[in-house]
DOMIDREN-880468 format. One record per residue (C-alpha): residue number from 1; residue in three letters; x, y, z. Coordinates in pm, whole numbers, plus 50000, padded with zeros to 5 digits. Each point is the difference from the previous one (the first is absolute). Last residue first. Example, Ala and Ser with C-alpha at 12.3 -4.5 7.8 and 13.67 -1.06 7.14 Angstrom:
<sites>
   num   residuo      xx      yy      zz
     2       SER   51367   49894   50714
     1       ALA   49863   49656   50066
</sites>
This chain:
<sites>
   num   residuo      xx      yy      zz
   574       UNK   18749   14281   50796
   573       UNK   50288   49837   50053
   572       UNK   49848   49682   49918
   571       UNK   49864   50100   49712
   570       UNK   50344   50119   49875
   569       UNK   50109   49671   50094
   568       UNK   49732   49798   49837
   567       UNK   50066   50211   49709
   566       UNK   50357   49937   49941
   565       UNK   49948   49637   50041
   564       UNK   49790   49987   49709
   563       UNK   50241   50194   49830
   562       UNK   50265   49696   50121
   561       UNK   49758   49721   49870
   560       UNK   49771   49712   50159
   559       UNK   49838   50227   50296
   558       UNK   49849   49795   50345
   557       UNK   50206   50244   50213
   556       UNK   50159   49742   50237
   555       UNK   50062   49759   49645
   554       UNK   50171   50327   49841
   553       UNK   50205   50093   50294
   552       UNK   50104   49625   50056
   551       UNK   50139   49987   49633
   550       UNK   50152   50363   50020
   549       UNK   50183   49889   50338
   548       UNK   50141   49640   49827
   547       UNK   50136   50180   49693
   546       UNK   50150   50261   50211
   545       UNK   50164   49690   50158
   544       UNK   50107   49818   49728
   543       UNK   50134   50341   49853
   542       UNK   50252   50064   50284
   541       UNK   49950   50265   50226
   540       UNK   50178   50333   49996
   539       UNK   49722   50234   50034
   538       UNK   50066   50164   49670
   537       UNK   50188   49739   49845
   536       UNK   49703   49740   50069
   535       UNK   49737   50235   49864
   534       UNK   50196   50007   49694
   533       UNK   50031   49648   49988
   532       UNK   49644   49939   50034
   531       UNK   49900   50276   49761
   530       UNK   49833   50312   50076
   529       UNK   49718   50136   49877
   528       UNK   49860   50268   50297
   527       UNK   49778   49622   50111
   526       UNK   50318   49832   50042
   525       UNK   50148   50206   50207
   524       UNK   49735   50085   50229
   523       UNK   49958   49629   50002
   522       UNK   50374   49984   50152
   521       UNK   49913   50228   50265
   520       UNK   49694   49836   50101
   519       UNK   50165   49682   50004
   518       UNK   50262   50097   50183
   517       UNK   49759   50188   50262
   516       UNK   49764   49676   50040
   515       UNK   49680   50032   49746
   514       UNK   49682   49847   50220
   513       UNK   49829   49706   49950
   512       UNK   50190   49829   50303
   511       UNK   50280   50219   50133
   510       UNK   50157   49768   50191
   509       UNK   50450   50090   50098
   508       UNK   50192   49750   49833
   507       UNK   50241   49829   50280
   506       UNK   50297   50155   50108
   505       UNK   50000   50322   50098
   504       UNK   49958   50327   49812
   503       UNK   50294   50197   50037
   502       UNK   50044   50303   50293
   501       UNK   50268   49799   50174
   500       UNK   50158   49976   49691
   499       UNK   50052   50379   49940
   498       UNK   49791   50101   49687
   497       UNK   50296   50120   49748
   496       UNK   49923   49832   49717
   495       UNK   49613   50088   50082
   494       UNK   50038   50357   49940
   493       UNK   50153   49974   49679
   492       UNK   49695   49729   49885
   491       UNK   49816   50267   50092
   490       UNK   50170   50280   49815
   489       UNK   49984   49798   49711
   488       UNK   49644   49941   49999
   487       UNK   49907   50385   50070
   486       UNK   50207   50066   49666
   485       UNK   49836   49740   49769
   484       UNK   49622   50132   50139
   483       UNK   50104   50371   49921
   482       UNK   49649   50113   50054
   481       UNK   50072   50339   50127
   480       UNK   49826   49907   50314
   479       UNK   50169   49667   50052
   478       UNK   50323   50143   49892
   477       UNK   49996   50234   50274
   476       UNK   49887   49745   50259
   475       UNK   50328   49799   49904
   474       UNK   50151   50317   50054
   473       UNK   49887   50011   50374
   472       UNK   50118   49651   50074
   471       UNK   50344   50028   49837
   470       UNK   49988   50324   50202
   469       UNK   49917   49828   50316
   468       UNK   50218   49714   49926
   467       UNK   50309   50286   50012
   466       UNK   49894   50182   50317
   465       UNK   49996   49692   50159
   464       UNK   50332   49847   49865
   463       UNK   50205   50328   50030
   462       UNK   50318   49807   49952
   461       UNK   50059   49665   49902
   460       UNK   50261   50092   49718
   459       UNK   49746   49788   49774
   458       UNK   49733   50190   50133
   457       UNK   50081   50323   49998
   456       UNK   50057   49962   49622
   455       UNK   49647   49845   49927
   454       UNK   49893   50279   50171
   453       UNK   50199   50254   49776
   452       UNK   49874   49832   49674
   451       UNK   49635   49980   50115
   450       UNK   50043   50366   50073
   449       UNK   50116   50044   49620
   448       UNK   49688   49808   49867
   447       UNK   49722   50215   50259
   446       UNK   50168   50333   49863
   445       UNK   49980   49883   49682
   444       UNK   49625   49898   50024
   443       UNK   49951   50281   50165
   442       UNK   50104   50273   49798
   441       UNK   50006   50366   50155
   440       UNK   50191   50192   49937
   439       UNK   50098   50020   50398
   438       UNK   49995   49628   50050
   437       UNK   50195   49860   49668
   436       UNK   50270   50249   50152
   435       UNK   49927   49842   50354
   434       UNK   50060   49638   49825
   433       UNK   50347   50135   49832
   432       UNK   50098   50080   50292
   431       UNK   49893   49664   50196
   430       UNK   50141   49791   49692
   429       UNK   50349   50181   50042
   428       UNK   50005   49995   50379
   427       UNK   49937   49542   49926
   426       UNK   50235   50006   49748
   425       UNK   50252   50180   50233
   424       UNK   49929   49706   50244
   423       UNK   50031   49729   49726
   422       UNK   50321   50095   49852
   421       UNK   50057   49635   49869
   420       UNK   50051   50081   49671
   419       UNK   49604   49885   49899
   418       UNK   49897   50266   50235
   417       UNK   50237   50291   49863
   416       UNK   49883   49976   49685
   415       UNK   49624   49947   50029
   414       UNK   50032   50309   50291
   413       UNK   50176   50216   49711
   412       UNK   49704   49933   49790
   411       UNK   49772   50147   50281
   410       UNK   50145   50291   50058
   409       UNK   50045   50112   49582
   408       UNK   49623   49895   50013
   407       UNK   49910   50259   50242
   406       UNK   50196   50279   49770
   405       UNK   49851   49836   49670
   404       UNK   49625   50104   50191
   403       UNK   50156   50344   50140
   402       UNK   50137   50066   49619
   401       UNK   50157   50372   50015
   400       UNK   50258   49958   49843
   399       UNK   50381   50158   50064
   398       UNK   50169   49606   50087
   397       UNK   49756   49770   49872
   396       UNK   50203   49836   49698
   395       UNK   50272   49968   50269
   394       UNK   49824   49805   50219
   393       UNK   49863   49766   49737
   392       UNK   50320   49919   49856
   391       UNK   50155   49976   50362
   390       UNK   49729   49725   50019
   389       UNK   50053   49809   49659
   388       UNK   50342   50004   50070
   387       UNK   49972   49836   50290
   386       UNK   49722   49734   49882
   385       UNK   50295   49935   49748
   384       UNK   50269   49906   50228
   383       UNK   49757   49794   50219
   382       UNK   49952   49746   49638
   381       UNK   49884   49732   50248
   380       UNK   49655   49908   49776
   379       UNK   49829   50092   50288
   378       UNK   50187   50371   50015
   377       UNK   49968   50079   49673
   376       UNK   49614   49963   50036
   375       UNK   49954   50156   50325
   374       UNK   50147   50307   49829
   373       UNK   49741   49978   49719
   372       UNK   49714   49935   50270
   371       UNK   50117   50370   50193
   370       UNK   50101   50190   49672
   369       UNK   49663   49923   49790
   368       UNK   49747   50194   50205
   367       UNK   50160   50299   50048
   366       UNK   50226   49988   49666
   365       UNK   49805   50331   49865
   364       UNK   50171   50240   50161
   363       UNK   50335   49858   49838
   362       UNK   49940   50167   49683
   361       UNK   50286   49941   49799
   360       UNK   49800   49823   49693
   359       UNK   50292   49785   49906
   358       UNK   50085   49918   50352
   357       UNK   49565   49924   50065
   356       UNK   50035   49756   49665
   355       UNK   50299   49786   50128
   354       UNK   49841   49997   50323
   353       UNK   49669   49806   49871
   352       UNK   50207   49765   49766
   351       UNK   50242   49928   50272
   350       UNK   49750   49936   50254
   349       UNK   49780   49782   49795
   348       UNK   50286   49781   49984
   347       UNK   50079   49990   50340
   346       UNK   49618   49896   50061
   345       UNK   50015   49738   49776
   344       UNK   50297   49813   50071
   343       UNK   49909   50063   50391
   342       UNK   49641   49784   49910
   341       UNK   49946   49951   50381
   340       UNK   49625   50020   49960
   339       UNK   49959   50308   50215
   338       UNK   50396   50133   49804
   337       UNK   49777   49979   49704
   336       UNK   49690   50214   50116
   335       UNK   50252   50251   50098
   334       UNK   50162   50042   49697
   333       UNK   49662   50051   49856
   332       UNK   49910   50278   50213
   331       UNK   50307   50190   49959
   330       UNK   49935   49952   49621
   329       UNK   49691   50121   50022
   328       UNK   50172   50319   50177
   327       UNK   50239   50067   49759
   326       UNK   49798   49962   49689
   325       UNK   49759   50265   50207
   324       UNK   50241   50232   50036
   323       UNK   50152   49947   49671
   322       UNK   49640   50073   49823
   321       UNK   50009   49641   49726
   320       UNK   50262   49976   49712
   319       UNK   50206   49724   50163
   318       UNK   49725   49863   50264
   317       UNK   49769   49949   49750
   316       UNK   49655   50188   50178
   315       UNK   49767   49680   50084
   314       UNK   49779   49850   49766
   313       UNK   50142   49677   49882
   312       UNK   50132   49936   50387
   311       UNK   50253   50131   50181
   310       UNK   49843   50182   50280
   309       UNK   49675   49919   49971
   308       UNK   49995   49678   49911
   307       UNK   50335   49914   50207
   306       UNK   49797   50110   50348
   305       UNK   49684   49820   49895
   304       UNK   50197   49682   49983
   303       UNK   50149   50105   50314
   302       UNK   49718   50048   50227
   301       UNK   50176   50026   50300
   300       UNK   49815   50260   50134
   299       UNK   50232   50280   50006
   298       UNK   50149   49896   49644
   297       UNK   49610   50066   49892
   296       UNK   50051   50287   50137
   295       UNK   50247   50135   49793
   294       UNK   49904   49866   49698
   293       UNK   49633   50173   50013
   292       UNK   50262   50337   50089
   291       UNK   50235   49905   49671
   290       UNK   49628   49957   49792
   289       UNK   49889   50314   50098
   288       UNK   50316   50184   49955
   287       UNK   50043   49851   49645
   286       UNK   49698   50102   49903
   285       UNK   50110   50332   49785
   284       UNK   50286   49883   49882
   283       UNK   49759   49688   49860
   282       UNK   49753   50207   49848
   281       UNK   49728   49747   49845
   280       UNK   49920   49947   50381
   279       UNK   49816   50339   50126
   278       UNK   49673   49884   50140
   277       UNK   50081   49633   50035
   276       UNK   50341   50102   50157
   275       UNK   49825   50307   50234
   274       UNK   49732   49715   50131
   273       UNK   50267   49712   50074
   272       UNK   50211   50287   50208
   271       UNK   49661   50140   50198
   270       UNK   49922   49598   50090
   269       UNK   50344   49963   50107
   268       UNK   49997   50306   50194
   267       UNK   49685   49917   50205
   266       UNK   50175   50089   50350
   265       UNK   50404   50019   49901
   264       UNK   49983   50325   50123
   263       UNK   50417   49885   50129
   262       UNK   50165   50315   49901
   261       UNK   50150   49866   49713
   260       UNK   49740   49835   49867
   259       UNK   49729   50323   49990
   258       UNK   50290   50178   49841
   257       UNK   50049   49729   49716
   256       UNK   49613   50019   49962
   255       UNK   49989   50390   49987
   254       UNK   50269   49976   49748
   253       UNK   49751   49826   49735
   252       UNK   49765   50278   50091
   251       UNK   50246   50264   49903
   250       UNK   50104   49852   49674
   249       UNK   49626   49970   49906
   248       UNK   49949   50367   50073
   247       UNK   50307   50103   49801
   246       UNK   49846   49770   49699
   245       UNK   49658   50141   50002
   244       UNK   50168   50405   50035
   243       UNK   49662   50133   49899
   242       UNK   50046   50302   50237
   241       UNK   49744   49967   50289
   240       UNK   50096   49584   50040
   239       UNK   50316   50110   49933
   238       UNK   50039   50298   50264
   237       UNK   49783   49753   50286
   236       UNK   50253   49689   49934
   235       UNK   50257   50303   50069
   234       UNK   49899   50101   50280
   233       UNK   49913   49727   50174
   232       UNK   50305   49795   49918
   231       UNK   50286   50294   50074
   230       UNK   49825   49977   50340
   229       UNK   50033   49647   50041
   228       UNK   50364   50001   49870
   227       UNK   50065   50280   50249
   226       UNK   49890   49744   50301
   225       UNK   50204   49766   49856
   224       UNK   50297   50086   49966
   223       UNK   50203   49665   49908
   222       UNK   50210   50100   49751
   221       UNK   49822   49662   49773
   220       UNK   49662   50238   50105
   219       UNK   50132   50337   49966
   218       UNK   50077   49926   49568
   217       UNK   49604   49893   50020
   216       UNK   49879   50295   50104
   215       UNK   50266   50265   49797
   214       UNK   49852   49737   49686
   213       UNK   49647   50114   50156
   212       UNK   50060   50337   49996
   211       UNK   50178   50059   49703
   210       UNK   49719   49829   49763
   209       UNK   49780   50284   50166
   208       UNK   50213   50283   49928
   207       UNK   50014   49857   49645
   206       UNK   49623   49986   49973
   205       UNK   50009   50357   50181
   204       UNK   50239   50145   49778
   203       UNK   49811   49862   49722
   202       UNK   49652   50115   50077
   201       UNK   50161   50355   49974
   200       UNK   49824   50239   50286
   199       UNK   50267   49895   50237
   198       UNK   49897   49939   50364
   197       UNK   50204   49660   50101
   196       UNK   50338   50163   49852
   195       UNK   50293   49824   50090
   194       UNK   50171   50223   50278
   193       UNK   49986   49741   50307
   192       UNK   50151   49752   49827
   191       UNK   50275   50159   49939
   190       UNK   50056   50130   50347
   189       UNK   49993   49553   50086
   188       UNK   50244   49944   49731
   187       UNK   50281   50154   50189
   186       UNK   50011   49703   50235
   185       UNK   50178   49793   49766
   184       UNK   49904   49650   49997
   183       UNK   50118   49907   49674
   182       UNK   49610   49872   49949
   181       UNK   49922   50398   50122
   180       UNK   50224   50143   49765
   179       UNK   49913   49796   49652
   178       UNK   49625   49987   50128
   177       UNK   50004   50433   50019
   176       UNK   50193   50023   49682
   175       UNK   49722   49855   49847
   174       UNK   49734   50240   50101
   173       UNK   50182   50270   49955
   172       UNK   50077   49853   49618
   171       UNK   49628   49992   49956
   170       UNK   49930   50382   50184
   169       UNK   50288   50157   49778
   168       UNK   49788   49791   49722
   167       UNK   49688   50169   50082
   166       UNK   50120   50279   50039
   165       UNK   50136   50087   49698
   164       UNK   50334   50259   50015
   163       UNK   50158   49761   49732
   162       UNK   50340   50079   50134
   161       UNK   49925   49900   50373
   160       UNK   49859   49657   49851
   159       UNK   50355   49976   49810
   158       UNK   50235   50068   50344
   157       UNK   49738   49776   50184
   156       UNK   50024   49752   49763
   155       UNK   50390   50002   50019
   154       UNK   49982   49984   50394
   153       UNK   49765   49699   49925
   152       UNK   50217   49814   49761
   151       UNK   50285   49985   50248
   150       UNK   49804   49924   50323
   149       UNK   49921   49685   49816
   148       UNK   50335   49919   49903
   147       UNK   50088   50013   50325
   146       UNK   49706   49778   50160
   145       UNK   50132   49735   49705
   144       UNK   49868   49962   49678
   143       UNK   49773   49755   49842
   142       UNK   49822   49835   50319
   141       UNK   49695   50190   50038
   140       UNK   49876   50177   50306
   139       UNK   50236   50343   49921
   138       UNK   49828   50226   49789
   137       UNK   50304   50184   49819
   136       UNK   49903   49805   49687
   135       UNK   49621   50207   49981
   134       UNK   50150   50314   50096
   133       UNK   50212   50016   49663
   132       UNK   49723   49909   49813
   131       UNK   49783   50269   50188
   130       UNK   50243   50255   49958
   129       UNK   50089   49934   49625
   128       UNK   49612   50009   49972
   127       UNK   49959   50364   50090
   126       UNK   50345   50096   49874
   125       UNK   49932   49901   49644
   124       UNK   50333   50110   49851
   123       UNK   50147   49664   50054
   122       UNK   49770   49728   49993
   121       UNK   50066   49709   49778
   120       UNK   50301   49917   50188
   119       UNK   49797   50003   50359
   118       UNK   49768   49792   49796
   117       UNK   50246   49688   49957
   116       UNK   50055   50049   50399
   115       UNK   49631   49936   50019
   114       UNK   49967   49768   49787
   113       UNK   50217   49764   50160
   112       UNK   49907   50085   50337
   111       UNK   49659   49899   49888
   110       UNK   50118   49647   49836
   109       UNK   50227   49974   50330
   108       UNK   49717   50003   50181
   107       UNK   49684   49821   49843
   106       UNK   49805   50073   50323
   105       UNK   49672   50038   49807
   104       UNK   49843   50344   50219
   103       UNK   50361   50159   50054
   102       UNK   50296   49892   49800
   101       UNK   49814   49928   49659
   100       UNK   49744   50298   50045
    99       UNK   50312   50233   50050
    98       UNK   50171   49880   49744
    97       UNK   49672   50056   49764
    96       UNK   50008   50304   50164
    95       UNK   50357   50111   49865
    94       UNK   49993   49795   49656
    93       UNK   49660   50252   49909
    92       UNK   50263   50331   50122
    91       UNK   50290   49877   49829
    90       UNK   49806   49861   49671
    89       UNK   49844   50373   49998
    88       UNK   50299   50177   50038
    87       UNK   50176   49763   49695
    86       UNK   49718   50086   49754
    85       UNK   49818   49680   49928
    84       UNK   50026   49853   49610
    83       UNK   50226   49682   50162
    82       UNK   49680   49900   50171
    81       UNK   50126   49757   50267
    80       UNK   49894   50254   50301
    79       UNK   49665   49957   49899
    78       UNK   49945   49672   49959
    77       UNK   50170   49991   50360
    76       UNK   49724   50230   50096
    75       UNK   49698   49823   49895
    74       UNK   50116   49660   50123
    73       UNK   50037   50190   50339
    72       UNK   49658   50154   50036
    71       UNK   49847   49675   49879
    70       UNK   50145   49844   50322
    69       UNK   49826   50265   50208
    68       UNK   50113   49969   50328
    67       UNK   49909   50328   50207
    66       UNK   50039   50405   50015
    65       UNK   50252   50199   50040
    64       UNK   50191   49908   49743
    63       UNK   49742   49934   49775
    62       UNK   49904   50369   49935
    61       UNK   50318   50071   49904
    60       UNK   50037   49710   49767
    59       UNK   49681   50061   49868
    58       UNK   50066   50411   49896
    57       UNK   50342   49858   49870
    56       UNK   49736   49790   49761
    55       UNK   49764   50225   49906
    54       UNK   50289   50267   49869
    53       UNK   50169   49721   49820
    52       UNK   49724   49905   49848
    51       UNK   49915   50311   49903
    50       UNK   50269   50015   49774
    49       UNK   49963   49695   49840
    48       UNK   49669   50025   49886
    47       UNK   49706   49810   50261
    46       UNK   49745   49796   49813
    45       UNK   50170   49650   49986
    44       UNK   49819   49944   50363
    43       UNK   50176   49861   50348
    42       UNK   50129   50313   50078
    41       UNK   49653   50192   50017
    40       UNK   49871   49712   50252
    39       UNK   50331   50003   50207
    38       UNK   49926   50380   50049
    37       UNK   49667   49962   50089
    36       UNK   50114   49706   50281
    35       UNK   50274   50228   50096
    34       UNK   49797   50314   50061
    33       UNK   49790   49835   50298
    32       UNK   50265   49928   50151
    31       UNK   50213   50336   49980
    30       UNK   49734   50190   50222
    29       UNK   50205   50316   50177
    28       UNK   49732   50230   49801
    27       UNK   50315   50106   49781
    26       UNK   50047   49650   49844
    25       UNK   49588   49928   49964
    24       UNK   49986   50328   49776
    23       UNK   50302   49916   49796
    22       UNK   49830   49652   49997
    21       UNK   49633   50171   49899
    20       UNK   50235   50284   49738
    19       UNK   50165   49714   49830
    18       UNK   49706   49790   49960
    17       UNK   49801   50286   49869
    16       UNK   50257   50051   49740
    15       UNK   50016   49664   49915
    14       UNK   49658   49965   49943
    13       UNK   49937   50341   49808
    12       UNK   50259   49873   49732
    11       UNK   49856   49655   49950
    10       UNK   49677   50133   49982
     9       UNK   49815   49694   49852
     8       UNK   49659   50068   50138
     7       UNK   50104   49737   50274
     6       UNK   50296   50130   50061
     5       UNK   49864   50368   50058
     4       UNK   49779   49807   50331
     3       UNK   50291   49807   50150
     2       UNK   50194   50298   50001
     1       UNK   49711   50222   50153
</sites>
């Protein structure tokens, strides 16, 4: 109908008829298809001031909950510059456009910016006031600390209760749900429980929706899993019902950090590279698909990979990125230094990363920094500091419910107290903190921490059998997970304390055509993208020899390149 009184020159009719489609599109729980319309309308000389205004807070609303639009945004901060805009309506446009900044373009601090600016622009208007307010109390972001966070939502909720809308009262429930539950406090759980799946308002349910899956992904760095995969399914289904494109994309992003954790690491990296072609002109919104392709790509020793994902062009900026997930790439990358002995590096990356977790003061979220930040301090011989660190973290738990952080907490104290020569309680702290690993579960952290306590047992001599066999069993782990880099190490672990009588003997054992185990190992190496003198760190060899094994392994396998040799081995397997 719009399209049609346009074209008979009906300016008047047109815009009308736009209006009432987008209004229409808003109520129906559809807010994608009004964008484009509204964008359209925008983009023309024919709108008068004052409907402009009207058309445009109609966008930003609509955009919110929908997807990238990068017209969507120039539109609005045109907008919001008009010094001819009533103050109400530059608070309410400045609030989504804040919201589009922080969320689906993961410009931060420009969002936070506007949003705080809009909080000013807002009073009287209790219906925005509440959403501005809840917007800066949502906690991922590293602008204001876990405090300050919980400070702006109590206010929202004090303003949303004023309004008596509920659709904002269900918003601002929705966000004071991922300020408790990322605190880890257990009284988020009830509150979950009461956001409103069965409304007849297609925004309660968008927002109900959006709450789900951020509830999901605030249980997965907590390390509940089990409830995160509920959360998951229910709310992927509520958004994909309600509209809610963004909340459904959030949720599917945190699938893929849950399927990591939990070791479904089956076709993950294929599922990760999928969700960041689908969804990659939103970097806050990929950044837990490219942390988890980072993650495993550590695993496998594939360390140019590794840095690409994890610190490369595309990757979340570790400054203005989700803390959690700041915290755990840089976890990741400290321990990707201390493999290539780079201490410098890996102290410094410590510093920066803890620096940023004290000024957020949520130390739920330092499960998978603490442990390789510790182990850090402690190889560069600052002891004193790795101490700190670990009361630090200890204390920072003390009240939360964190079961993942909790398992960590054990394992960082068995880093401290192995490299101060309390090997035997390092060894009790690395078997607790493996059975906490255990019962979440996580097996490739369980399998990392039980390497830790073998390797313990063995350098006090005790428990030898018990401790190859779970060097041996782990190794399997990593096999099946496809942690090539970590089933290497724990080989070369298990042969630096083969007893001699149990050596090879003198004299080079004849394998003829065939690949003897070195070599094998080594070409597995080689073939996941290693380079010589990474390969010869990781088994501790030097690189003349590694260089010797990958030159026999390609002349026994008749290949000329190290992806050839990757696929004679996989063929070979098969």
């Amino acid at each position: 109908m719009a399209g049609h009184r346009l074209a008979r020159g009906d300016e008047r009719g047109w815009l009308h008829a736009v209006e009432r489609a987008a209004q229409s599109f808003e109520e129906d729980g559809e807010q994608q298809r009004a964008v484009p319309l509204l964008e359209s309308a925008l983009a023309t000389d024919l709108v008068p001031r004052q409907a402009r205004s009207r058309l445009a807070t109609l966008l930003a609303r609509c955009a919110v909950v929908g997807l990238r639009s990068d017209q969507t945004l120039r539109v609005l901060r045109h907008i919001v510059a008009d010094p001819g805009l009533p103050v109400g309506v530059r608070g309410e446009i400045r609030l989504d456009l804040g919201l589009l900044q922080c969320n689906q373009v993961g410009a931060v601090a420009e969002g936070l910016t506007e949003l705080t600016r809009a909080v000013g622009e807002l009073e009287g208007r209790p219906v925005p006031l509440a959403r501005a307010l809840s917007a800066l109390a949502m906690p991922y972001g590293p602008g204001f600390s876990l405090a300050e966070n919980a400070a702006w939502i109590e206010r929202a909720v004090a303003v949303a209760d004023e309004s008596g809308d509920p659709v904002v009262q269900t918003a601002v429930a929705a966000n004071r749900v991922s300020v408790l539950l990322n605190g880890g406090d257990p009284a988020a759980w009830e509150l979950i429980d009461r956001l409103p799946r069965e409304s007849d308002l297609a925004g309660c349910r968008q927002q109900t929706a959006r709450g789900l899956c951020n509830a999901a992904d605030a249980a997965v760095w907590l390390g509940h899993y089990e409830k995160s995969r509920e959360l998951l399914a229910e709310g992927v289904a509520l958004a994909a019902r309600s509209g809610a494109a963004y909340a459904e994309r959030t949720g599917r992003g945190c699938a893929l950090v849950l399927d990591w954790a939990t070791g479904r690491w089956a076709g993950l990296a294929e599922r990760a590279r999928a969700f960041v072609e689908e969804a990659g002109t939103m970097p806050y919104l990929v950044s837990d698909a490219r942390m988890v392709l980072g993650l495993l790509a550590l695993s496998r020793g594939e360390w140019a990979d590794a840095v690409t994902h994890l610190r490369g062009p595309q990757a979340a900026d570790l400054d203005t990125g989700p803390v959690p997930i700041s915290a755990t790439v840089s976890g990741a990358l400290i321990r990707l230094a201390l493999a290539h002995d780079d201490i410098a590096a890996a102290t410094e990356e410590a510093a920066a990363a803890w620096k940023r977790l004290r000024a957020k003061g949520n130390w739920s979220w330092a499960a998978e920094l603490a442990p390789w930040a510790v182990e850090a301090a402690l190889r560069a011989g600052e002891t004193v500091t790795a101490g700190s660190m670990t009361e630090e973290f200890a204390a920072g738990l003390e009240g939360r419910d964190a079961p993942s952080a909790e398992a960590a907490l054990e394992w960082t104290r068995a880093v401290l107290a192995e490299h101060t020569e309390g090997t035997a309680e390092a060894a009790l702290l690395y078997e607790s903190s493996a059975a906490a690993y255990r019962e979440l579960p996580r097996p490739y952290h369980e399998a990392l921490t039980t390497v830790g306590a073998a390797r313990c047992a063995l350098t006090l001599g005790e428990k030898r059998d018990s401790a190859v066999t779970a060097l041996t069993d782990r190794a399997a782990v990593f096999d099946v997970l496809g942690a090539t880099w970590d089933a290497a190490r724990v080989r070369a672990e298990l042969r630096r304390y083969q007893p001699a009588g149990e050596r090879r003997q003198p004299g080079r054992p004849r394998y003829g055509d065939m690949l003897s185990p070195r070599e094998a190992e080594v070409a597995e190496l080689a073939a996941a993208g290693m380079s010589n003198r990474e390969i010869a760190t990781t088994l501790h060899l030097s690189p003349r020899t590694v260089e010797q094994h990958v030159a026999r392994a390609l002349q026994k396998t008749g290949v000329h390149s190290r992806q050839q040799l990757a696929q004679a081995l996989e063929a070979a397997s098969g």
